[in-house]
C-alpha positions in Angstrom: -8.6 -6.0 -28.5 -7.7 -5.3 -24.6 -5.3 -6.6 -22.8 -3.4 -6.3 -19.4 0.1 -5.0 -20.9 -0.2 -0.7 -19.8 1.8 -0.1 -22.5 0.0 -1.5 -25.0 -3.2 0.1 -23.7 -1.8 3.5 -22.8 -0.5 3.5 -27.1 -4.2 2.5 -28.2 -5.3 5.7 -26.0 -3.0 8.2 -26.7 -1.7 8.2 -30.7 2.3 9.2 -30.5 3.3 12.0 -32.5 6.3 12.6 -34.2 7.8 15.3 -31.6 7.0 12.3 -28.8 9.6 10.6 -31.1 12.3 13.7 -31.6 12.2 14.1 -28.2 12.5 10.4 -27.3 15.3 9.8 -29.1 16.8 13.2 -28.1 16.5 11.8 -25.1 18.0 8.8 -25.4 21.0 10.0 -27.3 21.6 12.7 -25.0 21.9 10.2 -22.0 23.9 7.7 -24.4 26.2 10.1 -24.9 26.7 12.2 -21.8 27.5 10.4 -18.4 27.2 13.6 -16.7 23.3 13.8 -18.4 22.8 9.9 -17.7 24.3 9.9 -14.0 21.6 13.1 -13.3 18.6 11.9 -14.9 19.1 8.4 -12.4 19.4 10.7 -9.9 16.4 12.1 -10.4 14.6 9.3 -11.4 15.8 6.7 -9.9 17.5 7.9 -6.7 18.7 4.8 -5.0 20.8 3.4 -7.9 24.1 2.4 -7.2 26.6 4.7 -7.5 28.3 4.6 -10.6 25.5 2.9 -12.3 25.3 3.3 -15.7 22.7 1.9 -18.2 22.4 1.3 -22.0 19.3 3.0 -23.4 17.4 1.9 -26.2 14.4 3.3 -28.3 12.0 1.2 -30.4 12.2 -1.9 -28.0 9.2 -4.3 -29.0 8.4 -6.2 -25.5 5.6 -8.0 -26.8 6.9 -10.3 -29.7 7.2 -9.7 -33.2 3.5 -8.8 -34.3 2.7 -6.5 -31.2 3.3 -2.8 -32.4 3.2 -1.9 -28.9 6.7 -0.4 -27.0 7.5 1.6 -24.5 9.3 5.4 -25.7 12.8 4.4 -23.7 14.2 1.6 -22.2 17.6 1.8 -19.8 19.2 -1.9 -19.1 22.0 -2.9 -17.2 23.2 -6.0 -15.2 21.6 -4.8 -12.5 18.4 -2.7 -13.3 16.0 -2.3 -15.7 14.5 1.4 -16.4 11.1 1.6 -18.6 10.2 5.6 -19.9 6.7 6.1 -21.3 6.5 9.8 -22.3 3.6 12.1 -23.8 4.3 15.4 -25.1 1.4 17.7 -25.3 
């Protein structure tokens, strides 16, 4: 089945692996947990965010409704932004 969502596409492609997922939620813990590690991966990322910005960041997000398997790696919220993170490791 296709669709238009690139996320849901982009999983049907390329299979995740379980160190994706270690690293994923490495990830997301790390910046969950260190302001210092959250306030320079926006910089890097995201380089116009307000200052000060900070984000909650959530793994296993489904986007798509309840039967959809499909969901992006990393997802960073706030009042203000929204930050999706697809990542491969090869």
């Amino acid at each position: 089945m296709h669709t238009r969502n690139l996320f849901a596409n982009l999983r049907r492609a390329v299979p995740r692996t379980g160190i994706e997922d270690f690293v994923t939620e490495g990830l997301c813990w790390t910046l969950t947990n260190s302001r210092e590690a959250s306030t320079a991966f926006l910089d890097l990322v995201l380089p116009s965010h307000p200052a000060g910005a900070s984000l909650t960041w959530l793994t296993q997000v489904n986007c798509n409704g309840a039967d959809d398997p499909s969901r992006p790696d990393l997802i960073g919220t706030s009042d203000h932004a929204l930050g999706v993170i697809e990542s491969k490791v090869d």
